[in-house]
N, CA and C atoms as an extended XYZ file, in Angstrom:
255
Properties=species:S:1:pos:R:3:atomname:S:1:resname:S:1:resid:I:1 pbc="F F F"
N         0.815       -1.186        0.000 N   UNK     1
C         0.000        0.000        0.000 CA  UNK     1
C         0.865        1.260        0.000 C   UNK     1
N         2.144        1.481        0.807 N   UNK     2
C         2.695        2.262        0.620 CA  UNK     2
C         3.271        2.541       -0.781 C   UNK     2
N         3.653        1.610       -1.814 N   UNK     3
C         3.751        2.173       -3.212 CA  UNK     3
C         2.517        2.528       -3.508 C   UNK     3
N         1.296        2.257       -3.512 N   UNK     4
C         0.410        3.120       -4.052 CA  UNK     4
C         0.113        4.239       -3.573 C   UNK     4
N         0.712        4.384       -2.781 N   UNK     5
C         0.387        6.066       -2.100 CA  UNK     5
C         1.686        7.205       -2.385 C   UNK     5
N         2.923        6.485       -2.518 N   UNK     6
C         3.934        7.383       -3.808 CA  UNK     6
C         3.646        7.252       -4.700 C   UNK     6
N         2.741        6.351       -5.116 N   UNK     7
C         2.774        6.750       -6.625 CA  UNK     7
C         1.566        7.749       -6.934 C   UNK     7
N         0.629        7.834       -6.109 N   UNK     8
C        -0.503        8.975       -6.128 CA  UNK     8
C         0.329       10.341       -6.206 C   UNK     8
N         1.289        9.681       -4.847 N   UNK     9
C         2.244       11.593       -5.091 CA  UNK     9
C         3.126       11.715       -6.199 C   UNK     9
N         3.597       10.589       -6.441 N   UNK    10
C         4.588       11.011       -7.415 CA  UNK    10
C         3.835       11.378       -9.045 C   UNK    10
N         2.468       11.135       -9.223 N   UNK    11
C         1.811       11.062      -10.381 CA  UNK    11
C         1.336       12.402       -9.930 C   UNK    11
N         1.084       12.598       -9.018 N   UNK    12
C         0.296       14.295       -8.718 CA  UNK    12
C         1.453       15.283       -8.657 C   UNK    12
N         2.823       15.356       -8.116 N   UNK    13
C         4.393       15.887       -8.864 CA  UNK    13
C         4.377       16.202      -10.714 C   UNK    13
N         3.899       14.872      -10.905 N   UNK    14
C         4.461       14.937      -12.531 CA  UNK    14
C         3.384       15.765      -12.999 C   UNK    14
N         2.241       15.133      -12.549 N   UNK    15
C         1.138       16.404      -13.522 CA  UNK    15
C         1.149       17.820      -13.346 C   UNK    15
N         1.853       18.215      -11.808 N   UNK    16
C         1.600       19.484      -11.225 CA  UNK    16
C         3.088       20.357      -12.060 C   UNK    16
N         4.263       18.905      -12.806 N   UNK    17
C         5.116       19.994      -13.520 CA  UNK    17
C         4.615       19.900      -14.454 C   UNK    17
N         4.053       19.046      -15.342 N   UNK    18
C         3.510       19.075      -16.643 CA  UNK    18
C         2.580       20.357      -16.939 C   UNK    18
N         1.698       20.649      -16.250 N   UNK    19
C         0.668       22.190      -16.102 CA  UNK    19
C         1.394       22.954      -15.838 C   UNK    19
N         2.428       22.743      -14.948 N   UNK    20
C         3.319       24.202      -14.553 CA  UNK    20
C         3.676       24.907      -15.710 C   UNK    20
N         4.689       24.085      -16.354 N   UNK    21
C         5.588       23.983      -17.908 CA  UNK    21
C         4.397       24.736      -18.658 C   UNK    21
N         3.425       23.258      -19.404 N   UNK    22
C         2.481       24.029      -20.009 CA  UNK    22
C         1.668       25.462      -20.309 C   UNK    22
N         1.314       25.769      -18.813 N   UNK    23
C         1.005       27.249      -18.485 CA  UNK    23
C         2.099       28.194      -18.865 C   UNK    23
N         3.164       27.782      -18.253 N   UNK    24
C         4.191       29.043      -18.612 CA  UNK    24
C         4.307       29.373      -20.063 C   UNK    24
N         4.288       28.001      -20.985 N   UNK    25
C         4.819       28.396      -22.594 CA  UNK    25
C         3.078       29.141      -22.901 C   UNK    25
N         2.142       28.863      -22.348 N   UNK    26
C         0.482       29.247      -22.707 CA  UNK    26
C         1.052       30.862      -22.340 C   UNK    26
N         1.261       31.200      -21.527 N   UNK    27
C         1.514       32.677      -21.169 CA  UNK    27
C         2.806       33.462      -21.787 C   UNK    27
N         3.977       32.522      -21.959 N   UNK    28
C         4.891       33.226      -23.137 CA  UNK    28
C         4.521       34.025      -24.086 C   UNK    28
N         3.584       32.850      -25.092 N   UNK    29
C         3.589       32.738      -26.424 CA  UNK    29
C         2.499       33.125      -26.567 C   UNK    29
N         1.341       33.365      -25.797 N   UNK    30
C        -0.290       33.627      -25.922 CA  UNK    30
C        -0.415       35.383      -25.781 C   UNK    30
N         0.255       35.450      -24.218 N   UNK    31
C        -0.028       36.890      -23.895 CA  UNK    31
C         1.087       38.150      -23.987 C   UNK    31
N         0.905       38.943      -24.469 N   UNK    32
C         1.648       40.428      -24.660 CA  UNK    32
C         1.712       41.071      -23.336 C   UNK    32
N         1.133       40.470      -21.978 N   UNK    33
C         1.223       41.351      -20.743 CA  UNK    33
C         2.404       40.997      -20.160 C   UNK    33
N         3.232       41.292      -19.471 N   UNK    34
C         4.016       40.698      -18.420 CA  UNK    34
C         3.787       41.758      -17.105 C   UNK    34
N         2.767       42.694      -16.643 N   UNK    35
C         2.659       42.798      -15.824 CA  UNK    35
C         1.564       42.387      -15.084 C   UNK    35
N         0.761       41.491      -15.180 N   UNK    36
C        -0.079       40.702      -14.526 CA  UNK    36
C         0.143       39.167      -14.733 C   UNK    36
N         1.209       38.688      -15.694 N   UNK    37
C         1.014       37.244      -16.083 CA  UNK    37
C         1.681       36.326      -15.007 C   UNK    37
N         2.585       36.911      -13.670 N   UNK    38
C         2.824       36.647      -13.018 CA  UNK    38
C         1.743       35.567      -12.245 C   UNK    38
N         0.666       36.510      -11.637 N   UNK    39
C        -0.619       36.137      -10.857 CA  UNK    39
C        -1.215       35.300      -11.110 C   UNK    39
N        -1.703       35.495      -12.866 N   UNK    40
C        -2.528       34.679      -13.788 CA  UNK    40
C        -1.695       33.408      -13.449 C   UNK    40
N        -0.241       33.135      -13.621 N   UNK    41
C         0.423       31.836      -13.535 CA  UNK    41
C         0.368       31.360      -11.993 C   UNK    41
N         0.406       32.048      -11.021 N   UNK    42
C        -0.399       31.479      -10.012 CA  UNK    42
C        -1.268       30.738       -9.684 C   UNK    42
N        -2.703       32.037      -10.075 N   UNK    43
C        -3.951       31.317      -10.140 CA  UNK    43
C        -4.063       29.753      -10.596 C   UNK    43
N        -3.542       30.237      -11.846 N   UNK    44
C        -3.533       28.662      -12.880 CA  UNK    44
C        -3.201       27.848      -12.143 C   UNK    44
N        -2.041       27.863      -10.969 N   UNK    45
C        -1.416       26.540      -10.476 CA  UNK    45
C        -1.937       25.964       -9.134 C   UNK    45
N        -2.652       27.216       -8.197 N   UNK    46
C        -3.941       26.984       -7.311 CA  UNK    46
C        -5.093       25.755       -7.959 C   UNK    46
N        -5.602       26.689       -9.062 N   UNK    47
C        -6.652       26.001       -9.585 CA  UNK    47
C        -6.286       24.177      -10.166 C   UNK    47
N        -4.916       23.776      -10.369 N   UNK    48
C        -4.816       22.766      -10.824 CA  UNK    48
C        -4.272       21.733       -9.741 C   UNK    48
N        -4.132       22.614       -8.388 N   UNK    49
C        -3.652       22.046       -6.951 CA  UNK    49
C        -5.084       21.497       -6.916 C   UNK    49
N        -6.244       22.321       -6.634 N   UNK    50
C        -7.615       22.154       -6.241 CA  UNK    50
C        -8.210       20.883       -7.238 C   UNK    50
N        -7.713       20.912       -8.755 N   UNK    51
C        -8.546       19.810       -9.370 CA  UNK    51
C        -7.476       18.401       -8.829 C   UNK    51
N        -6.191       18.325       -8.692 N   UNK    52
C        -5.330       17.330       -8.054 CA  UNK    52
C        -5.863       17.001       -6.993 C   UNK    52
N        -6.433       17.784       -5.897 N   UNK    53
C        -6.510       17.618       -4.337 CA  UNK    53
C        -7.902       16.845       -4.711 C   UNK    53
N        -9.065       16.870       -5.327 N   UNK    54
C       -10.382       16.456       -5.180 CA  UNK    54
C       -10.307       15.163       -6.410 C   UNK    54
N        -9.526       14.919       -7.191 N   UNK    55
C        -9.334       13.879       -7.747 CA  UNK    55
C        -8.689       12.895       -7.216 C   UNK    55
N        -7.274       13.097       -6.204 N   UNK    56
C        -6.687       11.704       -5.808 CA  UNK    56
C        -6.929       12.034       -4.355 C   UNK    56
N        -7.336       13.161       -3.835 N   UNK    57
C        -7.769       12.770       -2.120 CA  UNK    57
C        -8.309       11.166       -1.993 C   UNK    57
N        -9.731       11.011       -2.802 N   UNK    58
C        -9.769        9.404       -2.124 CA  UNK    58
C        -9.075        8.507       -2.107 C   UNK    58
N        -8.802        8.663       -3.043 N   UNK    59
C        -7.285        7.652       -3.344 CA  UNK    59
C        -6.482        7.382       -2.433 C   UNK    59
N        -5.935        8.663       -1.964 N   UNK    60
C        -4.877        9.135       -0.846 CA  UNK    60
C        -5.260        8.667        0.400 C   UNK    60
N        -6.718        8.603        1.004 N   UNK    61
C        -7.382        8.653        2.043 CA  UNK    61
C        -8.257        6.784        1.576 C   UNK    61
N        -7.824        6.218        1.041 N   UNK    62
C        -7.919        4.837        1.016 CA  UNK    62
C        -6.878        4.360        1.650 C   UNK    62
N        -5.890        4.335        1.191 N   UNK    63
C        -4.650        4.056        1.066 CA  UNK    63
C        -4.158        4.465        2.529 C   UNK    63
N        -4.215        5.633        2.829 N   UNK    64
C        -3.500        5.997        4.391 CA  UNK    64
C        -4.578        5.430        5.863 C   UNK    64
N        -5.750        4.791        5.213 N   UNK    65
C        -6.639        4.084        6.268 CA  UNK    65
C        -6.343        2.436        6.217 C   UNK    65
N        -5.630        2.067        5.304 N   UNK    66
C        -5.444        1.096        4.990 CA  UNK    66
C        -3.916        0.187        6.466 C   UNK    66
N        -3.549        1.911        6.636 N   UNK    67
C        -2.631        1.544        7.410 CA  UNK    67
C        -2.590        0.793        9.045 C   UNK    67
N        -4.248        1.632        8.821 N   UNK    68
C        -5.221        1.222       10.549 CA  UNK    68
C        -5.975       -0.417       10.258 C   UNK    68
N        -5.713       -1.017        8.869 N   UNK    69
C        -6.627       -1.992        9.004 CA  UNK    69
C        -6.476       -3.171       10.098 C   UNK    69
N        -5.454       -2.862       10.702 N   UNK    70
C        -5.249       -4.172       12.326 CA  UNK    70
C        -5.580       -4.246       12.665 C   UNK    70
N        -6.373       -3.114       13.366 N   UNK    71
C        -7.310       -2.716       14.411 CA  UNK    71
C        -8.719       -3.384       14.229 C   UNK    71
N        -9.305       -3.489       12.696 N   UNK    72
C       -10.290       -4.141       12.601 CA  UNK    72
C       -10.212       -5.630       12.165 C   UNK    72
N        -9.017       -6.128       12.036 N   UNK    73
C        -8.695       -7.029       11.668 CA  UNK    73
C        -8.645       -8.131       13.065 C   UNK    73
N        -8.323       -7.740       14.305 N   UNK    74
C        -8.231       -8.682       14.872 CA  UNK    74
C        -9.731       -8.877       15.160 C   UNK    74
N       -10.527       -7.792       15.831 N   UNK    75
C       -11.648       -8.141       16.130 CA  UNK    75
C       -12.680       -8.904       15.052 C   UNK    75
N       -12.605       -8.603       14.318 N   UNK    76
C       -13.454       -9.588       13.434 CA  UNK    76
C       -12.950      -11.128       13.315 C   UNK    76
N       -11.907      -11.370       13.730 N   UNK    77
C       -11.630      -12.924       13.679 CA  UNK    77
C       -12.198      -12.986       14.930 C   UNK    77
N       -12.454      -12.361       16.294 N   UNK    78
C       -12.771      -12.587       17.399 CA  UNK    78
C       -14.406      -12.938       17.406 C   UNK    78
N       -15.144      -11.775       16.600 N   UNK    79
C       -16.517      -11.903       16.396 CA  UNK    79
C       -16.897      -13.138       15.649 C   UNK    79
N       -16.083      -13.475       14.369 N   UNK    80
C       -16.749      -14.979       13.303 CA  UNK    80
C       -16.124      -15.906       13.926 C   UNK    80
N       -15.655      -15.793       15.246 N   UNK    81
C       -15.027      -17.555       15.687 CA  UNK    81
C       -13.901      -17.449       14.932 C   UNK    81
N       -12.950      -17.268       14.125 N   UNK    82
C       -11.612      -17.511       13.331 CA  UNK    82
C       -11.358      -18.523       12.672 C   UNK    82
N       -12.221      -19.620       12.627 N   UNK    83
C       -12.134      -20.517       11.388 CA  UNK    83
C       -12.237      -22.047       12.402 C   UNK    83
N       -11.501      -22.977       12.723 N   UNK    84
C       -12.039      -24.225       12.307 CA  UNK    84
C       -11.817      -24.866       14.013 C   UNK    84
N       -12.649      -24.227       14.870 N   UNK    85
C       -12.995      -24.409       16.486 CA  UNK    85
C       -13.440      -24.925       16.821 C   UNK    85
């Protein structure tokens, strides 16, 4: 479980440089301002934190509960008897 939970981060890293990159050449080559394109490249990278954070949160929050599963693990062998008694 712990590789699937670097790899959530490490896949949410790569996309967050892939948009970074992207945005910047979108604002090079698109816009004639450079005194607001600063912000705008901000915004952009907020807004693509926020679509990252609500796409692999469950993911993330599977995976890091996964770590508590002992806790329910013993008691339920306690509750079904544990097999052949």
């Amino acid at each position: 479980m712990r590789k699937i939970i670097t790899q959530i981060l490490f896949f949410s890293f790569v996309f967050m440089g892939i948009f970074a990159f992207t945005r910047f050449l979108m604002l090079v080559n698109l816009t004639s301002e450079s005194q607001n394109s600063f912000m705008v490249y901000m915004y952009g990278l907020a807004h693509d934190m926020r679509t990252f954070s609500s796409a692999f949160l469950p993911l993330f929050l599977c995976g890091f509960l996964t770590y508590f599963a002992f806790i329910f693990k013993n008691k339920k062998i306690k509750f079904m008897g544990g097999g052949n008694y």
